[in-house]
C-alpha positions as CSV (number, residue, x, y, z in Angstrom):
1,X,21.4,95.9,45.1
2,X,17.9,94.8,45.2
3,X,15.2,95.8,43.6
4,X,11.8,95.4,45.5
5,X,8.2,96.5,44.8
6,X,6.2,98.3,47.6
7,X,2.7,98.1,48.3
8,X,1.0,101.0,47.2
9,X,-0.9,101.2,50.3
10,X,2.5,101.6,52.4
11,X,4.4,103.9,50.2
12,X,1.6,107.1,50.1
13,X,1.3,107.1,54.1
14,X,1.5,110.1,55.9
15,X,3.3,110.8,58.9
16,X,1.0,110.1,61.0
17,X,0.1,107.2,59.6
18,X,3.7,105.8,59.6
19,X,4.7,106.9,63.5
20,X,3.6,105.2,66.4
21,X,1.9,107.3,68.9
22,X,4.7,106.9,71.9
23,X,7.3,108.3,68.5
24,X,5.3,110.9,67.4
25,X,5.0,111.9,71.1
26,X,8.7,111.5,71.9
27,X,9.6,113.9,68.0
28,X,7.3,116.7,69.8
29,X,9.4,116.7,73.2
30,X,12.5,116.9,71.2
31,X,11.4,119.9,69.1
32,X,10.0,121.6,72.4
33,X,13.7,121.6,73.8
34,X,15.3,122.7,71.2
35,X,15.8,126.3,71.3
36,X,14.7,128.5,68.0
37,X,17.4,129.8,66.3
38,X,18.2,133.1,67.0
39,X,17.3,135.9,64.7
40,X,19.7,137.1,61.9
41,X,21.2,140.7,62.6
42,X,20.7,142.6,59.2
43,X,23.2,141.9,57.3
44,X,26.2,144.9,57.2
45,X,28.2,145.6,54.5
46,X,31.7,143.7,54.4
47,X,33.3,143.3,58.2
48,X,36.7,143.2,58.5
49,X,37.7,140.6,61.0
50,X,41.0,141.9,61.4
51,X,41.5,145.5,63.3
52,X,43.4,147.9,60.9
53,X,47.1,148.3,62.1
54,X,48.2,152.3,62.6
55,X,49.5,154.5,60.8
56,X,51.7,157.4,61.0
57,X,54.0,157.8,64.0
58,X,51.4,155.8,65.8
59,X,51.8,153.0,63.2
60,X,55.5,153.4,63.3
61,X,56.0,152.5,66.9
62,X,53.2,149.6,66.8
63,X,55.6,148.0,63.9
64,X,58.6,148.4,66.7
65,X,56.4,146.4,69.3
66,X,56.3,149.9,72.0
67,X,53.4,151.7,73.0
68,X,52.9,154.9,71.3
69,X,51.3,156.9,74.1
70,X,53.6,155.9,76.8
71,X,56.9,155.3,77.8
72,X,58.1,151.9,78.2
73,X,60.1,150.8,81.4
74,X,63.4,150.3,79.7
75,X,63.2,154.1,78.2
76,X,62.1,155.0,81.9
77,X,64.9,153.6,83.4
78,X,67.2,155.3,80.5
79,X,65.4,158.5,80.4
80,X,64.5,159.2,84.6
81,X,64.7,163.3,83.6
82,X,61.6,162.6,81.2
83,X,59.6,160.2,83.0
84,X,59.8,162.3,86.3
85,X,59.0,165.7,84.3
86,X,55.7,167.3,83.3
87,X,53.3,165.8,81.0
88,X,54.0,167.7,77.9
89,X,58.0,166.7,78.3
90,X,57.2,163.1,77.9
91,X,54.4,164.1,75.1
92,X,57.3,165.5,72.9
93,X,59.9,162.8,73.9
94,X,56.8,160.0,72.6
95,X,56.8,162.1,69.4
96,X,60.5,162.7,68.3
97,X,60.3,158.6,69.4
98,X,57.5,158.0,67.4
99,X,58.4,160.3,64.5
100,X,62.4,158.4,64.3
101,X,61.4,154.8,64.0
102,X,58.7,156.4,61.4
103,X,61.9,157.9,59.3
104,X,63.7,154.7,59.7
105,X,60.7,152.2,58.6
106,X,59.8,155.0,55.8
107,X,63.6,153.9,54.6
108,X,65.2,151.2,56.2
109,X,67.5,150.1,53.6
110,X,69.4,153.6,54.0
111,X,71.3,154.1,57.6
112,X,69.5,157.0,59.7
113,X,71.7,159.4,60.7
114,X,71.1,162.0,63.0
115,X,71.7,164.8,61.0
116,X,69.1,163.5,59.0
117,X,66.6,163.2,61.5
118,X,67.0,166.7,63.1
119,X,66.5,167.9,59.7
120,X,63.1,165.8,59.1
121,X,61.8,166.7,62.7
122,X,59.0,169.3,62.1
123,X,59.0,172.3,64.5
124,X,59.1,172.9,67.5
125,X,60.0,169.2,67.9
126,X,63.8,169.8,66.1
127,X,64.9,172.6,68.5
128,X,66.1,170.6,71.2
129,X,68.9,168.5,69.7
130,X,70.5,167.4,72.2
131,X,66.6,165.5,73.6
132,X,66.8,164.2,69.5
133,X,70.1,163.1,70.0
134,X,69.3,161.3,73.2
135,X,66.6,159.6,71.7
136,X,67.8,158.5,68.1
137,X,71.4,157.1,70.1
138,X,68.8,155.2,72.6
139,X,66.8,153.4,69.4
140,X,70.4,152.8,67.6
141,X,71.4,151.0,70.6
142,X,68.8,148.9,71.2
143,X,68.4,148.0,68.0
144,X,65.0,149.8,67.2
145,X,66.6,151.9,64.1
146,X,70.0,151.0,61.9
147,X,69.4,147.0,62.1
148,X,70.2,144.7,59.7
149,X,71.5,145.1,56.2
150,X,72.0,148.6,54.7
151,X,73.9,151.2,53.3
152,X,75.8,153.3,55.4
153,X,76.3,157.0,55.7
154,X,78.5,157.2,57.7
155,X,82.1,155.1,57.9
156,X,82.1,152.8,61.2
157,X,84.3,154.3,63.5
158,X,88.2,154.0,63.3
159,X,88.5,154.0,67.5
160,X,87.5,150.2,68.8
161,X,85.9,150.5,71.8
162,X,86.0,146.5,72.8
163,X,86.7,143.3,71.3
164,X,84.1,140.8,71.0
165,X,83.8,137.0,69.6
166,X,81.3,135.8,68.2
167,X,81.3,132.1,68.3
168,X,79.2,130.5,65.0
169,X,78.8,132.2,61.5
170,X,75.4,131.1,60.9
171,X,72.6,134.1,60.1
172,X,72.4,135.0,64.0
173,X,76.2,135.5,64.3
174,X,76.4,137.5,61.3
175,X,74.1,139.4,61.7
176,X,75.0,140.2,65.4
177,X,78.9,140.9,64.4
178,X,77.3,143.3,61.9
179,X,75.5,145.4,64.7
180,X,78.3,144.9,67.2
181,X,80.7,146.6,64.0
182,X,78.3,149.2,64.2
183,X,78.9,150.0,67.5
184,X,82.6,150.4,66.7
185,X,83.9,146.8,68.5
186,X,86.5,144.6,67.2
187,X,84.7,141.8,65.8
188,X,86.0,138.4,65.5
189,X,83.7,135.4,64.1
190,X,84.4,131.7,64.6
191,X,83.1,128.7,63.0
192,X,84.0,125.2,63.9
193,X,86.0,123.6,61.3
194,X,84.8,119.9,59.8
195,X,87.5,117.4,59.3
């Protein structure tokens, strides 16, 4: 490092002094283009930048990745006597939807049964049983309720309806021989042996 003294002359000028006139010129074009900043918006209490997720039965089918004030195409195509009805048919078929995967996500270490969700339906939604029934057999099936790993209510069935191999035992497989034993299919995993 080195030290050296200044002239005391040079080290009090002012700006002026110091620039040239074709720099001090050239500083003023450059603070001419450059735009003010804009002004600051008041500032608001704490913003969430995040949307809040739904709750409720609206919540409940958001967490199942399906719209919760329409029917989707696969429930179309599964359901042509709702979609092709009135307006307030498909309004309480969205609901007892809506309301199911709710029961099932309030509990889902417990099987849903369908006993149990006639019984939770509020009124008038629980009279038709057989529309319920419809419904929570649809979610079962496509694996929207009763996934996964918990306790059972009801025994698997006794009557196979199919045999099925599942080739590999990893997390995928199991947990795919689990659904398919659900169902009420023979189930047979297989795992490659190493020598």
């Amino acid at each position: 490092v080195e030290y050296r003294e200044m002239d005391e002359s040079l080290a009090n000028l002012s700006e002026d002094e110091y620039y040239s006139e074709e720099e001090r010129n050239a500083k003023a074009e450059r603070e001419k283009k450059v735009p003010p900043p804009p002004p600051q918006a008041p500032p608001e209490e704490e913003v969430d930048s995040e949307p809040e997720e739904p709750s409720g039965v609206e919540g409940a089918a958001f967490q199942s990745r399906l719209p919760h004030d329409r029917m989707t195409s696969q429930e179309a195509a599964c359901f042509p006597d709702i979609i092709s009805g009135p307006q307030p048919t498909q309004k309480v078929f969205l609901y007892i939807r809506n309301r199911t995967l709710q029961l099932w996500l309030d509990n889902p270490k417990v099987q849903l049964t369908f006993e149990a969700t006639l019984q939770q339906l509020e009124a008038p939604y629980n009279s038709d049983s057989v529309l319920v029934h419809r419904i929570h057999c649809y979610l079962e099936r496509h694996g929207l309720i009763n996934f996964g790993v918990y306790k059972r209510l009801k025994p698997l069935p006794t009557k196979k309806t199919g045999k099925v191999i599942i080739i590999g035992s990893g997390v995928s497989g199991l947990a795919a021989a689990r659904q398919l034993q659900s169902f009420g299919m023979d189930v047979t995993v297989l795992e490659a042996r190493v020598s």
